[in-house]
N, C-alpha and C positions, 0 to 999 in steps of 0.2 A: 254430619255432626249430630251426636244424640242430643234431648232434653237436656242431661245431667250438663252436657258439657256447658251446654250457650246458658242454661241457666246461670252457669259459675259467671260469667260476662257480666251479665248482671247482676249479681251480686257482687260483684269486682266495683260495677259502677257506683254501688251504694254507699261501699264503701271507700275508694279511693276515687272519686270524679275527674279529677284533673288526668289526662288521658298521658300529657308528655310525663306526668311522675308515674303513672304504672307502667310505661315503659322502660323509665331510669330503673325503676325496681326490679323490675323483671332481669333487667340483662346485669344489676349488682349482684344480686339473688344470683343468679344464673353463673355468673364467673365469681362466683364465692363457695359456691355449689362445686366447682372444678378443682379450687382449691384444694377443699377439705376433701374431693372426693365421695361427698355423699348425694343425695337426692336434690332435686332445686325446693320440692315440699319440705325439706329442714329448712332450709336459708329463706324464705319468704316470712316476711312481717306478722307476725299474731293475730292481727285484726285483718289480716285477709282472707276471703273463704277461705273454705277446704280444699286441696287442688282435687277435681277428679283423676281417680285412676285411666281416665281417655286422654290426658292431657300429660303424664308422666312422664312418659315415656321418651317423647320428643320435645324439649323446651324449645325449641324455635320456629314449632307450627303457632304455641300461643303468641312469641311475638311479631310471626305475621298477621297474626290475627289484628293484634296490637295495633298494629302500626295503618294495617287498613282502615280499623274503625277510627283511628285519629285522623288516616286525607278523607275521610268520608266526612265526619263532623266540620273538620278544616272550610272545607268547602260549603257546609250548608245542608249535606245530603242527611238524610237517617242510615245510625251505624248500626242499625238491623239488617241483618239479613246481604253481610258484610263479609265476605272471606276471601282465603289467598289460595293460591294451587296447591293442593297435598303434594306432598312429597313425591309417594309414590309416579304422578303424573308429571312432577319433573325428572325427577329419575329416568322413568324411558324416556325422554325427548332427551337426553342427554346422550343417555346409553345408545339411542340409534343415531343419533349424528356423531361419538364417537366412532360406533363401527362403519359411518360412509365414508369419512372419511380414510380409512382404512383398505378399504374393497374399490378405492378407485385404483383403474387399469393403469398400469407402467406399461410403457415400451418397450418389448424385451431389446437387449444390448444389440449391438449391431458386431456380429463374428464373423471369422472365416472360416469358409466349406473346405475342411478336410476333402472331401471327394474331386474336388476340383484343383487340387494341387495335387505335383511330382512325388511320388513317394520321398525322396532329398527333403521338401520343407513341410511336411508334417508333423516331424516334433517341434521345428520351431512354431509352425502355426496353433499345436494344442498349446504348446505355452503364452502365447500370445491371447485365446479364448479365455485360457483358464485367471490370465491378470484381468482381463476385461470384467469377468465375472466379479470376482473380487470385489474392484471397485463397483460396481454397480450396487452390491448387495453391503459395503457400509456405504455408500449414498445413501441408501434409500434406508435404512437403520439409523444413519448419524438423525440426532435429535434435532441438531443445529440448522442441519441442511431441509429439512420439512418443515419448520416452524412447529417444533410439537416439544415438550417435554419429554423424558425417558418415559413419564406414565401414559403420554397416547394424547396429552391434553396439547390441542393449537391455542398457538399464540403470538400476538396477542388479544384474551379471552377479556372479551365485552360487553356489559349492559347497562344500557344509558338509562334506563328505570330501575334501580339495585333496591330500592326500597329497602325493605329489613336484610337482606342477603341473603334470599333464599336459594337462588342460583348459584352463587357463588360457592355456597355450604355444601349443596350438594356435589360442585364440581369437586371440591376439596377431599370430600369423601371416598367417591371414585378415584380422585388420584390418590389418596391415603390405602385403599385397598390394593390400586396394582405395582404400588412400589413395594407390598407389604415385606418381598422376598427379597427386598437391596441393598446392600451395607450401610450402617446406619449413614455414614458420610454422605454416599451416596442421593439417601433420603433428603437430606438438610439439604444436597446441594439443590437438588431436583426442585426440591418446595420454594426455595428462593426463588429460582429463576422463573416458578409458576406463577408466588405473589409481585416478582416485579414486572410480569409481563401482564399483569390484571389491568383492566381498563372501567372502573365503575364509577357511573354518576347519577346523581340526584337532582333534582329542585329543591329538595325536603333539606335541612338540616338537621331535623330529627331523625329521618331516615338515613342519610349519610353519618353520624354518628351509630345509631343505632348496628350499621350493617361494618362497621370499623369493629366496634367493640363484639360483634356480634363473631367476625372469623376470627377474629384473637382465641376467642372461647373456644371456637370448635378446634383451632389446630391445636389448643393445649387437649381438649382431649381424647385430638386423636396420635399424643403423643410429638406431635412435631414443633412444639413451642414449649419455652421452660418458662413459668408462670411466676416462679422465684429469684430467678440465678442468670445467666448470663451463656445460657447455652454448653453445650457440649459436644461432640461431635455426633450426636446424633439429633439434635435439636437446637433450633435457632432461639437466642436470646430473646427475650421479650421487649428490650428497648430497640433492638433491630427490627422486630418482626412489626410494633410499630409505629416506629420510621417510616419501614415502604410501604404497608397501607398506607397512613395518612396520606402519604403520596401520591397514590394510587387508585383514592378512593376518594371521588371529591365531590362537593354542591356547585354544581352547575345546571343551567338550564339548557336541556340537549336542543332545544326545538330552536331557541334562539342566540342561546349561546356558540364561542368556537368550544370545540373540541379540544381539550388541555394537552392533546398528545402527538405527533408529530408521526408517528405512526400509523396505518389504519388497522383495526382489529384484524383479524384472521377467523377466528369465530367469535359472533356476538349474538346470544341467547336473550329474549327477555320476553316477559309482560306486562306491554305498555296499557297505561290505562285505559278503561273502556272508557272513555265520560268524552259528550260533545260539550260545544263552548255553552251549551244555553245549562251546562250540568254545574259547572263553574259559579265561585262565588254564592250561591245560591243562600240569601238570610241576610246580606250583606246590606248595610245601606247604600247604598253605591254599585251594588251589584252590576246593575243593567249598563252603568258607564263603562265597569271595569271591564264586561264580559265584550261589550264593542269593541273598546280598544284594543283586549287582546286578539278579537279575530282580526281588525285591521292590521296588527301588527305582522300577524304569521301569513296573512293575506301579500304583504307588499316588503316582506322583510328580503332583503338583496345581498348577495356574496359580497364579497371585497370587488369581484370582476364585472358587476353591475348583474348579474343570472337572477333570477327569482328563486330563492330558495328551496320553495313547495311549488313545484308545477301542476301536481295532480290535484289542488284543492276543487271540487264543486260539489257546491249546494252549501249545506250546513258545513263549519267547520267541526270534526271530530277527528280527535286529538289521538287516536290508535292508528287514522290514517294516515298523519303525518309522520309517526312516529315510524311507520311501516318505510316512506320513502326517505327520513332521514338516514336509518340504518345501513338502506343501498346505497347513500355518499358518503358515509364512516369508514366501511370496510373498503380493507385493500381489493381491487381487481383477482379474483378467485377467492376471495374469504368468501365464508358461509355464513349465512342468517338464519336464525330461529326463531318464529314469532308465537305468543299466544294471542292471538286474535279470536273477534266473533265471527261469525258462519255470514254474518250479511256482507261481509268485506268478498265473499264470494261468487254472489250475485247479487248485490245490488246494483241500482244505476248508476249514483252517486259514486260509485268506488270503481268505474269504468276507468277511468286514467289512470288510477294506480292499478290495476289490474297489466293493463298496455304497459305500463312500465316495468312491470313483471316480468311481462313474456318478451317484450321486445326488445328489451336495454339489457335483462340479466337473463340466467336461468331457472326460471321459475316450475321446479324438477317434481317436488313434495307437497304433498296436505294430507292432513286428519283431520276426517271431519266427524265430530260427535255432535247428535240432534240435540233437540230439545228439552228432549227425556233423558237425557246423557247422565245424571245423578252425581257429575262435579258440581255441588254448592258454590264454586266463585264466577259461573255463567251464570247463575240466576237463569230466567227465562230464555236465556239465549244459546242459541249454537254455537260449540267451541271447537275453533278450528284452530292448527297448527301448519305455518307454513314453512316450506324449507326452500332457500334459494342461494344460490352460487353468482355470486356478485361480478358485473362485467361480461359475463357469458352468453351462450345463446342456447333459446330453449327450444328442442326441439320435442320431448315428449314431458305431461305433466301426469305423476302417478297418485289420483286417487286411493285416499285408504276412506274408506267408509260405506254405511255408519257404524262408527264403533258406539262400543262399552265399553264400560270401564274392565270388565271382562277381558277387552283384548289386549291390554298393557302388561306386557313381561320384564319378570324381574331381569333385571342383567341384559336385556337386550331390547326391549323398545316395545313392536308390536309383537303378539304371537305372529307362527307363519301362515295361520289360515285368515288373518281379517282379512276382512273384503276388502276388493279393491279392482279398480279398474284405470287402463291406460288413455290419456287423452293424446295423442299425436297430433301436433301443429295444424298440419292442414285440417284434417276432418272438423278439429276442433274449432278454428275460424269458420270453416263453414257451418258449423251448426250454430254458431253463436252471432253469426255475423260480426265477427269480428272483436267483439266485445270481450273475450277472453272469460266465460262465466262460467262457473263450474257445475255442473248440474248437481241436484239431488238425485241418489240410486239408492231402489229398495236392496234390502241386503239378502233377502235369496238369490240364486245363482238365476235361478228362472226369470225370474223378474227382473234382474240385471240385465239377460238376454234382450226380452221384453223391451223394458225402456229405451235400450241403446238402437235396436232396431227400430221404434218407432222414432224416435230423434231423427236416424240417419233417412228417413223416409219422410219425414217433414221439414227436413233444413231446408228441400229448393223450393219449397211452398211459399208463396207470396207470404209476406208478415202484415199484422194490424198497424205498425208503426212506420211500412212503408209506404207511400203515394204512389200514383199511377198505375197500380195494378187492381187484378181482378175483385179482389176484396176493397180496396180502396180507391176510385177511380177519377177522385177530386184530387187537390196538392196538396190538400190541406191533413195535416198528421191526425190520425186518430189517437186521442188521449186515454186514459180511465179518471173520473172524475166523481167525487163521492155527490149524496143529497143533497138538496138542500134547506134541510130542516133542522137546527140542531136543538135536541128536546129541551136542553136545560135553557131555549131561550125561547120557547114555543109551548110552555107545560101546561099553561091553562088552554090551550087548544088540541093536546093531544086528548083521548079520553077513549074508554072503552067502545066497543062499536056497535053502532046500531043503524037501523036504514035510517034511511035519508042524512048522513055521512059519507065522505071522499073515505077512500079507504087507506091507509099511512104503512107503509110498507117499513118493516125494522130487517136488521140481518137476521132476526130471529125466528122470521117468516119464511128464509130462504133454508128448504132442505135439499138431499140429493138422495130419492129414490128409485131405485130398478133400473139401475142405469142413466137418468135424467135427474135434472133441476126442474123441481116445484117451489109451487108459493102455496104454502098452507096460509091462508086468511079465512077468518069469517066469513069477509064479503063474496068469497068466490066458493067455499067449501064450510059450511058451520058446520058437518058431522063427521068431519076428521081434522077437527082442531083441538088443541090444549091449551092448556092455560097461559102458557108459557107465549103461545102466539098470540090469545084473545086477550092479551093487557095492552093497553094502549096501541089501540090498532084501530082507533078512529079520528079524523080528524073534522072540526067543529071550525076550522079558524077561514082566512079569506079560501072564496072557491080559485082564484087565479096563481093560488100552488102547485094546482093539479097540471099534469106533464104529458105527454103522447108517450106512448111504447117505447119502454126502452130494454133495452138490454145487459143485464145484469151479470157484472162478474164476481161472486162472492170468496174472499180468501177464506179456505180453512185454517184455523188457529190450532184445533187441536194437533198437537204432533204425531199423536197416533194413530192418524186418522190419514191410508190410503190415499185419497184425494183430498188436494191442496186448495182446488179452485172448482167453485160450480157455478153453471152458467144458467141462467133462469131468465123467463122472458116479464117482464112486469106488464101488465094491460092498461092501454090509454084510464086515463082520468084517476089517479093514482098520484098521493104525495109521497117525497121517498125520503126519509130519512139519512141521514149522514151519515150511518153504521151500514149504510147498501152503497158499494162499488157499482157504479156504469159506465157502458162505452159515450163518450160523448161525438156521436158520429157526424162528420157533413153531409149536410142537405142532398147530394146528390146520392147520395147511398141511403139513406131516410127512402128520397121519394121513389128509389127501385126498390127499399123492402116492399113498400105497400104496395105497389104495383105488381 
């Protein structure tokens, strides 16, 4: 998003502050705009900026916008630095889960061998092949019989976070383009039975309004809703069309609520919020009660049949990962899910059960993984991944696509055919993970992809740091990683620049990784290859009984572009470590055989 554009934001804010009335505007504006057939910059209020020319073009990117910066404020958060998924990147994730669904294998029909009959029942048997055929090929055409619309669309099409409706807009799209060549009848009939097989819900009321009013507009202007009149055979009325939104499109709460529909989706596309429970409420008087009660709630919240709702919760409660496992109890047995999720739901720890629940209960077939650097503005700092999984099934291989760019997303069909990408097969895949189901990171040269995968397959039977009684760990006791213990903003009149007769205060800024190895650039151990950067507060003045024995240092690299992720450096006895330096917290009996 350029200057011009976020500047217009605020100046939006300056002058219209109330966030739910620039959304009322926005989408009156917007189907007043449909109307009259002109621009949405004629129909907007006088006293509002100037729209930029980035923003014209598409009026439903500013009201995602819209409506993000409103659950952001909602909640407490800063609606800086606040957006939704461009279009473009819903688009392909649309467009390739339309075409898998497509290119999955049929059975071919089961006929009789000519060769192996009497010449006498030969033409009865070609007649026989030739009705079999028939039938198989409208089965597999009737729309009815595959849960799919004439446009290619399954159904029924679901997402329990609709927000502004940008999902839905786009799927509309796409089916407005591949019916473009069908009797107008046709078209009307088709789009009914898409919006009444839609399944969209909220928490928001703003948002669920918003995303009501929001497909009215786009089917009037993609011709298949009459905005004045009562329909005609090539367009559905506006007091029908809604009807079955309203219906169809409701506020409920997916995590704790039931599901308003007795059916389960067939495909359900979304992206669920990033925010954990500690993101919630946040400004709030009362915050810190309300944020408990809601994790107890989703914590101990039970079926009708006494089950625990969320099995995969551990550690923090974060509301993407629930959101991840409610989806897998929504959809029918073979419906497909599409998730936009962050890159940590891939390896973290915490997201180990839902991981297991992935591979073990469904099919957990697909991912895109885009890094850090990825240049989608609605990841912020983080990895955005996309998962795809076939509900009820069993997964026997999962195909990495990554890292992409934004480079690799093709119009009309999802990714180009060259991203990268690599196959994880079940077994190998437990075995290198021990079982944890994690996806690894791969550099995207083909060399390096070689690389990594062979050193993995060559370190999975190697004893791990997290397991007891072997060669690396030969106590019971688990080896942890465990930060300093010093945190500067409670220690600041003791930190101070360095000079002798000072303990020496080790920061992560101290830890580099050159020629191969982990060093410690300090003062105390090297003053004519230090910088500034490490000679600031790198002395420590406070009690001597801070200072620690040898330890050993695991530093994460943050940079994303940065080759190596982790370096390993060894700290020297008498040494206070700060709380921005990772180490192994080892048991004694592995202590007293390093020195030894």
């Amino acid at each position: 998003m350029t200057s011009e554009t976020s500047g217009w934001y605020a100046r939006l804010d300056h002058e219209c502050p109330e966030r739910t009335q620039q959304i009322e505007i926005w989408l009156d504006s917007w189907l007043e705009a449909t109307k009259k057939g002109l621009p949405i910059a004629a129909t907007l209020p006088n006293n509002w900026p100037t729209l930029p020319a980035g923003l014209l073009s598409n009026p439903g990117t500013v009201l995602d916008h819209l409506i993000a910066r409103f659950d952001a404020q909602s909640d407490g958060r800063s609606p800086r630095g606040v957006y939704a998924p461009p279009a473009r990147f819903v688009d392909a994730i649309l467009y390739d889960e339309l075409r898998h669904g497509r290119s999955k294998k049929k059975e071919p029909p089961a006929t009789l061998s000519l060769a192996a009959l009497p010449p006498s029942f030969r033409g009865f048997a070609k007649q026989i092949n030739e009705n079999i055929d028939e039938d198989a090929g409208s089965e597999s055409e009737s729309p009815e019989m595959d849960n799919r619309t004439i446009s290619g669309i399954p159904i029924p099409f679901a997402d329990p976070c609709v927000g502004g409706g940008l999902f839905v807009e786009r799927i509309l799209r796409i089916h407005s383009e591949r019916i473009s060549g069908n009797t107008p009848n046709e078209r009307r009939e088709d789009t009914l039975r898409l919006l009444e097989g839609l399944q969209l819900v909220d928490s928001s009321e703003v948002a669920v309004t918003s995303a009501r009013k929001r497909i009215v507009i786009v089917l009037a202007r993609l011709g298949l809703v009459d905005l004045v009149g009562e329909g005609d055979e090539g367009k559905i009325g506006l007091s029908e069309a809604e009807m079955i939104i309203e219906s169809n499109v409701r506020c409920v709460d997916p995590l704790l609520g039931e599901w308003p529909w007795n059916e389960g989706p067939m495909l359900l596309v979304s992206r669920p919020p990033w925010l954990r429970i500690k993101d919630r409420f946040r400004g709030h008087p009362d915050g810190s009660a309300l944020r408990k009660r809601l994790s107890g709630q989703l914590r101990e919240f039970q079926e009708s049949d006494g089950r625990t709702r969320f099995s995969a919760i551990k550690g923090n409660v974060n509301l993407y990962r629930l959101y991840i496992e409610r989806s897998m109890q929504l959809c029918q047995k073979g419906g497909r899910a599409r998730l936009v999720v962050p890159s940590s739901v891939l390896r973290e720890k915490s997201s180990l059960p839902l991981r297991k629940l992935l591979v073990e209960s469904n099919q957990w077939d697909s991912v895109w993984s885009f890094p850090e650097d990825h240049k989608l503005l609605f990841g912020g700092s983080q990895g955005v991944s996309v998962i795809g999984v076939t509900v009820g099934e069993e997964t026997d291989v999962l195909t990495s696509f990554g890292p992409l760019q934004t480079d690799d997303l093709s119009s009309g069909k999802g990714l180009v055919s060259d991203a990268p990408f690599f196959e994880l097969e079940r077994g190998p895949w437990s075995s290198w993970t021990d079982a944890s189901w994690a996806v690894p990171k791969m550099p995207r040269s083909p060399i390096e992809r070689t690389r990594t995968l062979s050193a993995i397959g060559k370190l999975a039977d190697k004893p791990r740091l997290v397991e007891d009684g072997t060669g690396l760990n030969p106590s019971t006791r688990v080896i942890k990683v465990r930060v300093g213990e010093v945190e500067r903003s409670s220690w600041e009149d003791e930190i101070c620049e360095w000079r002798e007769g000072l303990l020496p205060f080790v920061r992560a800024s101290h830890i580099h990784f050159e020629d191969g190895r982990g060093v410690i650039r300090h003062p105390a151990f090297d003053a004519s290859n230090v910088g500034e950067l490490e000679a600031n507060s790198s002395g420590w003045s406070g009690p001597k009984n801070m200072a620690v024995q040898s330890r050993i240092a695991c530093q994460a690299v943050v940079n994303p572009n940065s080759e190596r992720r982790l370096v390993w450096a060894v700290v020297p006895d008498g040494c206070v470590i700060g709380n921005s330096v990772s180490f192994l917290d080892l048991p004694p009996e592995v202590t007293e055989r390093q020195r030894g």
